[in-house]
C-alpha positions in Angstrom: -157.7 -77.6 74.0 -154.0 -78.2 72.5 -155.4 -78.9 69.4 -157.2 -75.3 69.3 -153.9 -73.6 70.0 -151.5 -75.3 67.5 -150.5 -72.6 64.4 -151.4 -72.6 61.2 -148.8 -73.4 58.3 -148.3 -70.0 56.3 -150.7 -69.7 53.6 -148.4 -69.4 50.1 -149.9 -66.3 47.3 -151.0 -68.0 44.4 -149.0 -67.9 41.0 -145.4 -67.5 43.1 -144.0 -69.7 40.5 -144.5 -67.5 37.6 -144.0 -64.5 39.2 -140.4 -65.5 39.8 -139.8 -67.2 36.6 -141.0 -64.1 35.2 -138.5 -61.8 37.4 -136.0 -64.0 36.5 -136.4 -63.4 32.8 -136.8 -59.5 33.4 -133.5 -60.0 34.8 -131.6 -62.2 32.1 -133.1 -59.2 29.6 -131.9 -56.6 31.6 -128.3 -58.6 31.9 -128.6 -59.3 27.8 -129.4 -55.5 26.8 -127.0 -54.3 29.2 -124.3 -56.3 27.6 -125.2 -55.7 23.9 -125.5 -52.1 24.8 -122.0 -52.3 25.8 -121.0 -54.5 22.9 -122.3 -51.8 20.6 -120.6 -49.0 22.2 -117.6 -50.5 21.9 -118.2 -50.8 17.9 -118.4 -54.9 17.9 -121.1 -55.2 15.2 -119.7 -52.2 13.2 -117.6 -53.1 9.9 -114.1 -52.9 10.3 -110.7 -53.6 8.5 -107.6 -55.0 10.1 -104.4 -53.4 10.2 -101.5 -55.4 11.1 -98.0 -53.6 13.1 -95.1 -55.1 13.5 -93.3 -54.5 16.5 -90.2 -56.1 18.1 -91.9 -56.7 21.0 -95.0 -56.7 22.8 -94.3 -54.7 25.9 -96.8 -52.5 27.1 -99.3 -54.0 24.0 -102.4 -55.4 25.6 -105.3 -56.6 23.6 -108.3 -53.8 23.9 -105.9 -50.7 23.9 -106.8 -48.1 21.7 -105.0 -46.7 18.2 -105.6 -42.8 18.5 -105.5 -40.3 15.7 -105.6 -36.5 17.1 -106.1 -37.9 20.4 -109.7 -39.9 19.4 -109.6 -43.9 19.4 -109.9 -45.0 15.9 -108.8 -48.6 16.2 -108.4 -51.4 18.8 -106.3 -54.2 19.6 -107.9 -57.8 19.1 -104.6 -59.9 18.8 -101.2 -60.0 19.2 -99.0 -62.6 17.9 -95.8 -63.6 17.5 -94.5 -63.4 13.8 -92.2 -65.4 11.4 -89.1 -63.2 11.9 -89.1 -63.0 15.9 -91.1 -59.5 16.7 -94.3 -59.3 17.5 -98.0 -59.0 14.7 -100.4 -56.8 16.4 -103.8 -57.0 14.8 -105.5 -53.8 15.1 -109.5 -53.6 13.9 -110.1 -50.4 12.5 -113.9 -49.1 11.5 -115.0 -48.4 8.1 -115.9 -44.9 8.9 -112.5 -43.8 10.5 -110.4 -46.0 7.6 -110.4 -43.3 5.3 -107.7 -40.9 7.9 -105.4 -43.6 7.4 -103.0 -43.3 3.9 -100.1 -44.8 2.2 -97.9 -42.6 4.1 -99.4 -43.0 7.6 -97.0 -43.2 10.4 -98.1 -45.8 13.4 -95.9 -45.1 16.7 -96.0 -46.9 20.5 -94.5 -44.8 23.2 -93.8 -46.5 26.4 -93.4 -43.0 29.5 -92.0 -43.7 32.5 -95.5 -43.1 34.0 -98.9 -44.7 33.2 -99.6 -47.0 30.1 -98.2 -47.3 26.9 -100.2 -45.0 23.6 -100.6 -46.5 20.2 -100.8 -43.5 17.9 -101.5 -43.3 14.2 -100.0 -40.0 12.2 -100.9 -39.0 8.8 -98.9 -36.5 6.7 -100.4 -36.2 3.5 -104.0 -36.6 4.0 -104.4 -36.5 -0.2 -102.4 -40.0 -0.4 -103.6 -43.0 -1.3 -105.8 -44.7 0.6 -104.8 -47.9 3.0 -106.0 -51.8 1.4 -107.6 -53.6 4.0 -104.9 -56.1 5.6 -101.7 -54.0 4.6 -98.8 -54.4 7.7 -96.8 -51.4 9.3 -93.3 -51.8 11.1 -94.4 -49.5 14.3 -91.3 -46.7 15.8 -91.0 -47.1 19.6 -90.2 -44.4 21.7 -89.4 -46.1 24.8 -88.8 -43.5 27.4 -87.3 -46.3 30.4 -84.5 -47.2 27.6 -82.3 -44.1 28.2 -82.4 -44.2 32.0 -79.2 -46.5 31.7 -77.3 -43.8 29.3 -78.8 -41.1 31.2 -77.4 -42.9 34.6 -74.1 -43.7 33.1 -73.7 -39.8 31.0 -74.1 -38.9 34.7 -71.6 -41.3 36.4 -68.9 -39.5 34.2 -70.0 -36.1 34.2 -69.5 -36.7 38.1 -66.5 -38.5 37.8 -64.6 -35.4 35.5 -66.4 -32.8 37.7 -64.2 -34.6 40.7 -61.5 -34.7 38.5 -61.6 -30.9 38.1 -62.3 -29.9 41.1 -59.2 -32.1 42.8 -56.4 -30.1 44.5 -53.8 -31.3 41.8 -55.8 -30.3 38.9 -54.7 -28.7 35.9 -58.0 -26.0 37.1 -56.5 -26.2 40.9 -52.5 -25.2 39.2 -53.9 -22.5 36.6 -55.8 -20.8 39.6 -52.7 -21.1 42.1 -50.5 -19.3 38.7 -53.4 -16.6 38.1 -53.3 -15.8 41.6 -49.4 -15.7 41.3 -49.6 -13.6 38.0 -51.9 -10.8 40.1 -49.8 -10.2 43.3 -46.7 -9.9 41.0 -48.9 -7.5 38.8 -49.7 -5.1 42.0 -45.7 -5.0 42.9 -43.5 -4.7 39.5 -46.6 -3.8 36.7 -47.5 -5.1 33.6 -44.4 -4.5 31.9 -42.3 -6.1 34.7 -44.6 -8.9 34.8 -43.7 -9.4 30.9 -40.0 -9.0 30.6 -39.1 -10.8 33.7 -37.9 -7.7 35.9 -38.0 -4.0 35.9 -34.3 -3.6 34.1 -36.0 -4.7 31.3 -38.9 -2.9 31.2 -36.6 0.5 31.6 -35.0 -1.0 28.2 -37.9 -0.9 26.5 -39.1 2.2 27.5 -35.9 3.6 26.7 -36.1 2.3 22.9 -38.9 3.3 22.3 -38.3 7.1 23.2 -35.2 6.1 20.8 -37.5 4.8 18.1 -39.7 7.9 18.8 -37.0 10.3 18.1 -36.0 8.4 15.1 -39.2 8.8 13.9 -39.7 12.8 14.1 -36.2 13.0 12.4 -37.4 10.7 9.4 -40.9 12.7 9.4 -38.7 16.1 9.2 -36.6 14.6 6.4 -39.7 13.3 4.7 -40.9 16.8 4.5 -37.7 18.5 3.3 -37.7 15.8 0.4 -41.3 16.7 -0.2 -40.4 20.6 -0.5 -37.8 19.5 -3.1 -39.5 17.4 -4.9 -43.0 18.8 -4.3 -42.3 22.7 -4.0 -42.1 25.4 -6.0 -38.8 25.1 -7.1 -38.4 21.4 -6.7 -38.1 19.1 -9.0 -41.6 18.0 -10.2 -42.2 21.9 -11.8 -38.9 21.4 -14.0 -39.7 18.3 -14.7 -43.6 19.4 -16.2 -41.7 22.4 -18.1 -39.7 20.0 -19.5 -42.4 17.4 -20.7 -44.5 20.9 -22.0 -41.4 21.6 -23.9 -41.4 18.0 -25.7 -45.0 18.1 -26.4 -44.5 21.4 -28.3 -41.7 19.4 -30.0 -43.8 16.7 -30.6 -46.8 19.2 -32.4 -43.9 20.5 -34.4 -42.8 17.2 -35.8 -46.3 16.1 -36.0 -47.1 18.7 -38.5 -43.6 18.4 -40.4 -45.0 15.1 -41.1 -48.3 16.0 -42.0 -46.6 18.2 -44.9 -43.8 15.3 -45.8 -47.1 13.1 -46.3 -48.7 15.6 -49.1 -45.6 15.9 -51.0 -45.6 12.3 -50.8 -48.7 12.4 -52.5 -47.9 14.4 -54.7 -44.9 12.5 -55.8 -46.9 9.5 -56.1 -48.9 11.0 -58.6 -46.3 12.1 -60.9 -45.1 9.1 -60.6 -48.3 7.2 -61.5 -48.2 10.0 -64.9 -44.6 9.0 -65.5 -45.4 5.6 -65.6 -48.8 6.3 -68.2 -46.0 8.2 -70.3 -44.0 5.1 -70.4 -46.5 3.0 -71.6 -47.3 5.3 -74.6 -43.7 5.6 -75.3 -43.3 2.0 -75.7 -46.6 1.8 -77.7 -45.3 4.3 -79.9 -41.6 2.7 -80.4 -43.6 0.0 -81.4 -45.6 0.9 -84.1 -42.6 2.9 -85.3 -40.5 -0.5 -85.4 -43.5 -1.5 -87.5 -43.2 0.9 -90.3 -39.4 0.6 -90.2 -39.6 -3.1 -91.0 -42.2 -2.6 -93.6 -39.8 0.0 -95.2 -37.2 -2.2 -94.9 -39.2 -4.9 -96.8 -40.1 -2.3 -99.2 -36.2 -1.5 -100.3 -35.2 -5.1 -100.2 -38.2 -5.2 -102.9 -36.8 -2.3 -105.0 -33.3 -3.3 -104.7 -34.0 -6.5 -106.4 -36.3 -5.2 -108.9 -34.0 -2.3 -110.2 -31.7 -3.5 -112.7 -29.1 -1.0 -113.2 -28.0 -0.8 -109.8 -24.3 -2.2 -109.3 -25.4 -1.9 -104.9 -28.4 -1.7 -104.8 -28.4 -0.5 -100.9 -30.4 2.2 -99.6 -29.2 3.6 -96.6 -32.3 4.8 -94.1 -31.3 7.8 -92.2 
């Protein structure tokens, strides 16, 4: 009878082994796909060209962070390294496809803010530049935002320290106040004009000039227009004087003609002159042919006197 009631060892499905190994693959594909889907989003099998950014150091740089353009992700970071000179080499892995936003005069930029992480960005000014080789380096303009906390903290310190300064009770501010305040009262009491000179005695002796400077000044405005009515007036001396310049104009016309009459007669003279002188050349031309025939008469009696044999003299006197 105990051997009736002992249990049964559990009866085991056929074909568990392969079921499992085949789960087990089912689950090592889903794993794969699920990483090479990933792999592909993030643009590992895409073509890419490297960009290298020089920085002076790597502080908020991390391997994987993005270089934006407008705000998309055209690049990332696959190695950062520390060059020759002392900075810092980031490789950055840029695709084929986005390459072409990139020029000769891109400008690459890493700002560190005070909150959250640090943004590679890429600016291009002139998209019609020449395009980027693949490899080319960049020197990268930080904007660290933490940097002018000190400055800011120490501008502030001082701006404290002169407000204090200012604000003291032996300040210049403080002593200018205390004088304004004594300039005011003395203002309501003795005036503006006390205030000035010093004391009211003074101010009455500049009020009293100037009603003397006032009175000077209607007597030289009444003698400013008597000398105006004598110069000025009817009988002054500006009418006598314009008689007296109409007078030497009409001298002047007078003269003017005189000489426009002396200048004819000059005229004429000139030309009896110039038929005086044509006289005088005929009168010479004439002289001269007349001392012409006189020596050929001459030369004619010297002839006869030597040819005529009776004569004792043989002169002939001309007349």
């Amino acid at each position: 009878m105990q051997n009736d009631l002992t249990p049964l060892p559990p009866q085991v499905p056929k074909n568990v082994e392969f079921r499992a190994a085949v789960l087990l693959i089912l689950l090592a594909l889903l794993v794969g796909g699920a990483a090479l889907y990933v792999m592909y989003a993030r643009g590992i099998f895409e073509d890419t060209n490297e960009l290298f950014l020089l920085a002076e150091d790597s502080e908020g740089v991390s391997i994987g962070m993005d270089l934006t353009f407008s705000g998309f992700p055209i690049g990332r970071v696959q190695r950062v390294e520390l060059a020759q000179g002392g900075g810092v080499r980031i490789q950055v892995d840029v695709p084929q496809k986005d390459w072409p936003l990139l020029r000769a005069s891109s400008v690459f930029t890493l700002r560190r803010g005070l909150v959250g992480g640090s943004n590679l960005r890429a600016f291009t000014g002139v998209p019609d530049d020449p395009p980027l080789a693949d490899g080319v380096e960049f020197k990268v303009l930080i904007g660290d935002a933490t940097a002018e906390i000190p400055r800011l903290v120490a501008d502030a310190r001082e701006l404290m320290k002169n407000l204090t300064a200012l604000t003291a009770a032996d300040s210049p501010i403080a002593a200018s106040l205390a004088n304004l305040q004594s300039v005011t009262e003395q203002l309501k009491t003795r005036g503006a004009l006390g205030v000035l000179l010093g004391d009211e005695a003074n101010a009455k002796k500049l009020i009293s000039a100037l009603d003397r400077t006032n009175a000077l000044l209607a007597k030289v405005d009444s003698i400013a227009a008597k000398a105006d009515a004598q110069v000025f007036g009817s009988k002054g001396v500006m009418p006598e004087a314009r008689e007296a310049v109409a007078q030497i104009n009409g001298a002047l016309n007078e003269a003017r003609a005189s000489l426009k009459k002396v200048d004819l007669i000059l005229t004429d003279a000139q030309a009896i002159a110039s038929n005086a002188k044509v006289a005088t050349n005929d009168l010479d031309q004439l002289r001269a042919e007349v001392d012409t025939s006189l020596r050929k008469v001459e030369g004619m009696i010297d002839q006869l006197n030597r040819r005529w044999p009776f004569s004792r003299q043989p002169e002939i006197k001309l007349p």
